[in-house]
C-alpha positions as CSV (number, residue, x, y, z in Angstrom):
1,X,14.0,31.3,4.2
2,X,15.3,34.8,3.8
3,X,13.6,35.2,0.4
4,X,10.0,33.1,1.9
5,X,9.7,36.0,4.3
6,X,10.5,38.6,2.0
7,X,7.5,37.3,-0.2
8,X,5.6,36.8,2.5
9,X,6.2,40.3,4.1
10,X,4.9,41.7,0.7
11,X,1.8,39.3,0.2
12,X,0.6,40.3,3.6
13,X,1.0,43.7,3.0
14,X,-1.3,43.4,-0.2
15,X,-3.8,41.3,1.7
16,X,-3.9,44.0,4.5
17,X,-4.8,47.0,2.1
18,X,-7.2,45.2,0.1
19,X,-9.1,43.8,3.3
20,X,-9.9,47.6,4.2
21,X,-13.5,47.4,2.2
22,X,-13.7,43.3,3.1
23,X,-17.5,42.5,3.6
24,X,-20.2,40.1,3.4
25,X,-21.1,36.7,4.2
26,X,-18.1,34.0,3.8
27,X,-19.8,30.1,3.8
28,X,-16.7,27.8,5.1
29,X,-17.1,24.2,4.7
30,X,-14.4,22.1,6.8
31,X,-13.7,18.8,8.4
32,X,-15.9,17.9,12.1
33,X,-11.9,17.9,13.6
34,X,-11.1,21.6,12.3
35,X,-14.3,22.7,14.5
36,X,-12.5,23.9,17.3
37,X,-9.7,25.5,15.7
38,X,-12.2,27.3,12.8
39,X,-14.1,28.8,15.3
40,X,-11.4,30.6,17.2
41,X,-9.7,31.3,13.5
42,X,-13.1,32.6,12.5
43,X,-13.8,34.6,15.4
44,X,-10.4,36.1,15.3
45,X,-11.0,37.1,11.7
46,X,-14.4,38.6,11.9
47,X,-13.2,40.5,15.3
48,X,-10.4,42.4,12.4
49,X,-12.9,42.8,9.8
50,X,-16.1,43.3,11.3
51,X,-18.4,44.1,7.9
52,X,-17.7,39.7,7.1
53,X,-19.9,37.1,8.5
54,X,-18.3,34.0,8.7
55,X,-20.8,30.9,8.2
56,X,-18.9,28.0,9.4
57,X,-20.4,24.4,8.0
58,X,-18.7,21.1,9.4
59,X,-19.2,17.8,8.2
60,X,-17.2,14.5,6.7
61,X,-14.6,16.0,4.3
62,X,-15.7,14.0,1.7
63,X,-19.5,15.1,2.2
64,X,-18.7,18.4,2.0
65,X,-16.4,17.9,-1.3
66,X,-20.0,16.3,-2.7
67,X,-22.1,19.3,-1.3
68,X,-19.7,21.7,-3.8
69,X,-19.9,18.8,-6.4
70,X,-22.9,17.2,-6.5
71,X,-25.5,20.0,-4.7
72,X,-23.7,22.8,-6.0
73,X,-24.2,24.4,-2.9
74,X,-22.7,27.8,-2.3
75,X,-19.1,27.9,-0.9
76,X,-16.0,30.2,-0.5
77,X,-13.6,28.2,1.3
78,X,-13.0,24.2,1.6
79,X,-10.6,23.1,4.3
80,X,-10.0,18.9,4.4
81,X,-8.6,16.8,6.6
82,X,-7.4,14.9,3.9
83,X,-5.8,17.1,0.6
84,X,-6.7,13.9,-1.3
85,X,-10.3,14.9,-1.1
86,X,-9.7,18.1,-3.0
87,X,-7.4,16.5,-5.6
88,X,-9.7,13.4,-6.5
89,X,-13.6,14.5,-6.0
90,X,-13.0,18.8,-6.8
91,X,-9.7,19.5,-9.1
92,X,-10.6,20.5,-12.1
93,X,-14.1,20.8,-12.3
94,X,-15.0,22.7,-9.2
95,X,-11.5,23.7,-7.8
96,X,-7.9,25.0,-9.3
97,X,-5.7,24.5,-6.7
98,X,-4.9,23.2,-3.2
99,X,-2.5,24.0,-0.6
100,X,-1.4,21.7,2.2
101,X,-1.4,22.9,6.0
102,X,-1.5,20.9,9.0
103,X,-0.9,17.1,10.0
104,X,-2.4,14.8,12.4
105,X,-2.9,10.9,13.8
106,X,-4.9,8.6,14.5
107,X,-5.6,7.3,18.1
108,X,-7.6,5.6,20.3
109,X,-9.8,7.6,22.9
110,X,-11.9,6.3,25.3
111,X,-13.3,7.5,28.6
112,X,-13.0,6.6,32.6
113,X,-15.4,4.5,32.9
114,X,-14.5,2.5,29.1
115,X,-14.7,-1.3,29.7
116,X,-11.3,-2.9,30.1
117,X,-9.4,0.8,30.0
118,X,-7.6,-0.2,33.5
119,X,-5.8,-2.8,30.8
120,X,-5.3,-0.9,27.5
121,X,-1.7,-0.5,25.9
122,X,-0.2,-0.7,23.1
123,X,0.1,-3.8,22.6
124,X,-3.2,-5.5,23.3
125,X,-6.0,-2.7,22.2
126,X,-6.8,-4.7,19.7
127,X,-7.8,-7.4,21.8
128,X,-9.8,-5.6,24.1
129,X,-11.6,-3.7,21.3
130,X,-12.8,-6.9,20.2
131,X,-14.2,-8.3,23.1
132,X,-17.9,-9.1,22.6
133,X,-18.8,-6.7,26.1
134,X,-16.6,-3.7,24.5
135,X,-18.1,-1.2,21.8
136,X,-15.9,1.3,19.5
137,X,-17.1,3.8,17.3
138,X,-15.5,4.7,13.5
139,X,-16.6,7.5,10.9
140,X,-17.8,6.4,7.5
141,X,-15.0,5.6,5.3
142,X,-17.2,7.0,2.2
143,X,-18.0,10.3,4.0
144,X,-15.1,11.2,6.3
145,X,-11.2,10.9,6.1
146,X,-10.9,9.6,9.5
147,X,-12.9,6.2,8.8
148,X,-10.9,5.3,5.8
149,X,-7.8,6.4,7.9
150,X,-9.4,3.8,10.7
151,X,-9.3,0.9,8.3
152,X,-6.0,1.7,6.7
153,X,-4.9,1.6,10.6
154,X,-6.6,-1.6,10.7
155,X,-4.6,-3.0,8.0
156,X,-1.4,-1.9,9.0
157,X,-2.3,-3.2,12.5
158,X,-2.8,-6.7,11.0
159,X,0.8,-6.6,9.7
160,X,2.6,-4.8,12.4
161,X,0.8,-7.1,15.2
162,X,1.6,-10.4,12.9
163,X,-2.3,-11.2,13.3
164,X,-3.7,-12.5,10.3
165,X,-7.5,-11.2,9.6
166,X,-7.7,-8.4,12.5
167,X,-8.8,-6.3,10.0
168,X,-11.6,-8.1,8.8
169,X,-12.7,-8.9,12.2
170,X,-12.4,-5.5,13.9
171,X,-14.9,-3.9,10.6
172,X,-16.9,-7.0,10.6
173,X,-17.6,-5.8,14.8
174,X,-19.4,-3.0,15.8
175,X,-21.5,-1.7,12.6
176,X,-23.9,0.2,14.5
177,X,-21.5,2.8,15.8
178,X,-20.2,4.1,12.4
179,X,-21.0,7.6,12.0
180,X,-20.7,10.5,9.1
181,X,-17.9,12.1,10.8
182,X,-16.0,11.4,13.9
183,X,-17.0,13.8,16.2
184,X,-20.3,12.7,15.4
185,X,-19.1,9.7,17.7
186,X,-18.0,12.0,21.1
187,X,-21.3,12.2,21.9
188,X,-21.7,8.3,22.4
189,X,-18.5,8.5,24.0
190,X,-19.3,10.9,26.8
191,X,-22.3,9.0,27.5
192,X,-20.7,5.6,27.7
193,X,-22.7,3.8,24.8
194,X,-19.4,3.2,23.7
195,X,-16.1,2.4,25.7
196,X,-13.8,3.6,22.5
197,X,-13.1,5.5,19.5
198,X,-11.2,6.1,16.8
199,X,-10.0,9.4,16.6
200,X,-7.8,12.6,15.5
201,X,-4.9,12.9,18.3
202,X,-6.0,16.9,17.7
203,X,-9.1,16.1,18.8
204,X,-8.4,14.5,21.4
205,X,-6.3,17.0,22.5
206,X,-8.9,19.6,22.0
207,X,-11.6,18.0,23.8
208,X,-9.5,16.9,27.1
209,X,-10.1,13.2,26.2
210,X,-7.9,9.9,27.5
211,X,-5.5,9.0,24.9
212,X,-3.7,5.7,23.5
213,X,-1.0,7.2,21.6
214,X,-0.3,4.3,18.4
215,X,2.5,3.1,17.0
216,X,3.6,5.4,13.9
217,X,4.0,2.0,12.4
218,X,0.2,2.4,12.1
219,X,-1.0,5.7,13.2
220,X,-0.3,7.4,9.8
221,X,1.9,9.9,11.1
222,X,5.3,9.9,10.1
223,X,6.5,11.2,6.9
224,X,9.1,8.6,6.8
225,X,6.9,5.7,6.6
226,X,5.5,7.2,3.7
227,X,5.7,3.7,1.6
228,X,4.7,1.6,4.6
229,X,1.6,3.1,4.7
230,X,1.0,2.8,0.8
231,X,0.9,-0.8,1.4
232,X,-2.7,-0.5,3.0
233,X,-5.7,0.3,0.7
234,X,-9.4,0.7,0.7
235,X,-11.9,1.2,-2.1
236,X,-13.5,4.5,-1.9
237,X,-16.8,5.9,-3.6
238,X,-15.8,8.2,-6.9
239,X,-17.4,11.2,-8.7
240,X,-19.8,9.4,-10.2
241,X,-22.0,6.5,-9.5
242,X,-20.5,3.0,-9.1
243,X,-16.9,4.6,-9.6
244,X,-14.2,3.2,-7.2
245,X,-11.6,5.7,-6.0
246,X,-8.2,3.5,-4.5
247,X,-7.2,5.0,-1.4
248,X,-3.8,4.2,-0.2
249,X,-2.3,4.7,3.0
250,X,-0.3,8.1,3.3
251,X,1.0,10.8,6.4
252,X,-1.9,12.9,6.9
253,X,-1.6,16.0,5.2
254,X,-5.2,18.4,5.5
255,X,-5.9,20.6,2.5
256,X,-7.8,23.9,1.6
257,X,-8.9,25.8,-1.4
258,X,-11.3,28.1,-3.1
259,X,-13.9,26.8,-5.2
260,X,-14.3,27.9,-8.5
261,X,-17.4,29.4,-8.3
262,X,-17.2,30.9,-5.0
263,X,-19.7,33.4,-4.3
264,X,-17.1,36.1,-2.1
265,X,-13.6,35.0,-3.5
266,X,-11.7,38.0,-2.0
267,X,-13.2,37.6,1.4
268,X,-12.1,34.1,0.7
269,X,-8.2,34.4,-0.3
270,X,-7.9,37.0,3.0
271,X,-9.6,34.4,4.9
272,X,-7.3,31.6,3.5
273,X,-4.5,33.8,3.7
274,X,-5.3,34.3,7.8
275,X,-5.6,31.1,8.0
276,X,-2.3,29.5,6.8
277,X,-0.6,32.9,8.2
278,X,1.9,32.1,11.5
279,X,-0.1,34.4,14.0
280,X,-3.1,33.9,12.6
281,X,-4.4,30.6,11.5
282,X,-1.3,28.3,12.2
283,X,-0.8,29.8,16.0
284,X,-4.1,28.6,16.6
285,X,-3.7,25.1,15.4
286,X,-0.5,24.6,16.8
287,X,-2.0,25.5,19.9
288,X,-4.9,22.9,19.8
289,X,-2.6,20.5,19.2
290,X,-2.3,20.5,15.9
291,X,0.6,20.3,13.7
292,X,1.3,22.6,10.3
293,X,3.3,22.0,7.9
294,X,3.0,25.4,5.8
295,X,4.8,25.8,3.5
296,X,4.7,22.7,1.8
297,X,5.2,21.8,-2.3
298,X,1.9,22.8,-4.1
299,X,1.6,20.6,-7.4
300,X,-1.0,24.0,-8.4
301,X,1.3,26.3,-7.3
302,X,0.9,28.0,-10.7
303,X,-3.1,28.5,-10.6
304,X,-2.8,29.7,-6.8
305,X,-3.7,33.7,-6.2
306,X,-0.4,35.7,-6.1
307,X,-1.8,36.5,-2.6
308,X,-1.6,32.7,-1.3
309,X,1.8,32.0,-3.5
310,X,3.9,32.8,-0.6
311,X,2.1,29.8,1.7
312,X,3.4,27.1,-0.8
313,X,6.1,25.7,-2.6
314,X,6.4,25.2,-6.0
315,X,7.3,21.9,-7.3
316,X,10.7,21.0,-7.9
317,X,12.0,21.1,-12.0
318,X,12.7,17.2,-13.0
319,X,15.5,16.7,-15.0
């Protein structure tokens, strides 16, 4: 620990007297459930370096991934709600490396006035979810981590209730309330078009929104239950058309990086720095209701900036 914040201590210190002549425009793409939390890290940022101008751009973490990918639009920084994202649609072609820094899990929201919410526990949402007079809303597995994480839930539901083709019947329900992210979905919430959602617990926190807490059984959570969750899969969109990308079931873990051809890459590692710094980026999550898990193995750990080095870990020598 001792030596961590010695390193850090010095990587900070680096960071602080380059950022003296930091400027320009910095385009950040990032998950719809980092909104809240980029927008006070953002503000916090520009407020200490006042020549930057900090575009923020939210959307499904896997659209954004395409937008570098596919549109070659211009971007500095990529933060995911699922590290996966980076790993399978950006590393190597448009990315070198990606650093791990905050948790989460997934949830039920729902609203006063939500059909049947008098009832709702633990152990019979799925039954009122799927009554014919009750509407829930899911992200797009193909554009957003959260509706991929909503089936694996679904799946490990399945098993964990002992009710053979919930699954099938919850995704089979409900088709017109699929969105391209999740927060897409609050809208219809507020308004009552539909009674529930499936959601980020940090969201949920954020937005002051009536919560059934899951069993980490299902909810994707828990480190421990690593293997349990691999157990659940869903097939994915890939890189290129008709490609198939596996996705198994695994503890949330978010993700950021550079892209290669990022446009303001110093403004970018200070940025990135802030952000996975404790009174900087991390205080604010935490404070949202967001875990962080910084600093956590990096499997790039060599092809990181010397600046961002001190925010992972590098991976463990095999015998």
């Amino acid at each position: 620990m001792k030596k961590f914040l010695g390193l850090l201590g010095v990587a900070l210190a680096v960071v602080s007297h380059a950022q003296e002549d930091l400027s320009g425009k910095l385009n950040v793409f990032h998950a719809g459930s980092l909104a809240v939390p980029f927008k006070q890290i953002s503000a916090a940022f520009m407020q200490r370096h006042p020549q930057v101008e900090i575009l923020l751009e939210a959307a499904g973490s896997r659209d954004c991934a395409r937008k570098i990918s596919e549109l070659n639009r211009p971007c500095d920084v990529f933060a995911s709600a699922d590290y996966l994202v980076i790993d399978q649609l950006l590393i190597p072609a448009h990315a070198e490396w990606n650093i791990k820094f905050a948790a989460n899990e997934m949830c039920i929201v729902y609203h006063q006035a939500s059909r049947r919410s008098p009832e709702l526990t633990a152990d019979n949402w799925f039954e009122i979810l799927m009554d014919p007079k009750v509407a829930f809303g899911r992200a797009n597995p193909n554009a957003d981590p959260c509706g991929y994480r909503a089936v694996l839930t679904l799946q490990l539901a399945e098993r964990h209730y002992q009710k053979p083709g919930l699954a099938e019947a919850m995704l089979q329900k409900d088709g017109a309330f699929i969105r391209p992210k999740e927060t897409d979905l609050l809208a219809l919430l507020e308004t009552g078009t539909i009674d529930y959602l499936f959601l980020y617990r940090s969201v949920a926190v954020q937005h002051g929104l009536r919560t059934l807490i899951l069993p980490d059984q299902i909810n994707l959570k828990s480190a421990a239950l690593a293997e349990h969750y691999r157990t659940a899969s869903v097939e994915l969109t890939g890189k290129k058309p008709g490609a198939v990308i596996v996705q198994r079931g695994e503890p949330m873990v978010y993700g950021i990086t550079i892209p290669k051809k990022a446009p303001n890459r110093a403004v970018a590692e200070a940025f990135v720095a802030y952000v996975l710094s404790a009174a900087g980026g991390l205080h604010v999550l935490e404070a949202l209701g967001q875990p962080t898990v910084v600093p956590s193995v990096c499997a790039s750990w060599e092809r990181l900036p010397e600046s961002l080095k001190p925010f992972a870990r590098k991976p463990p020598i095999c015998p």
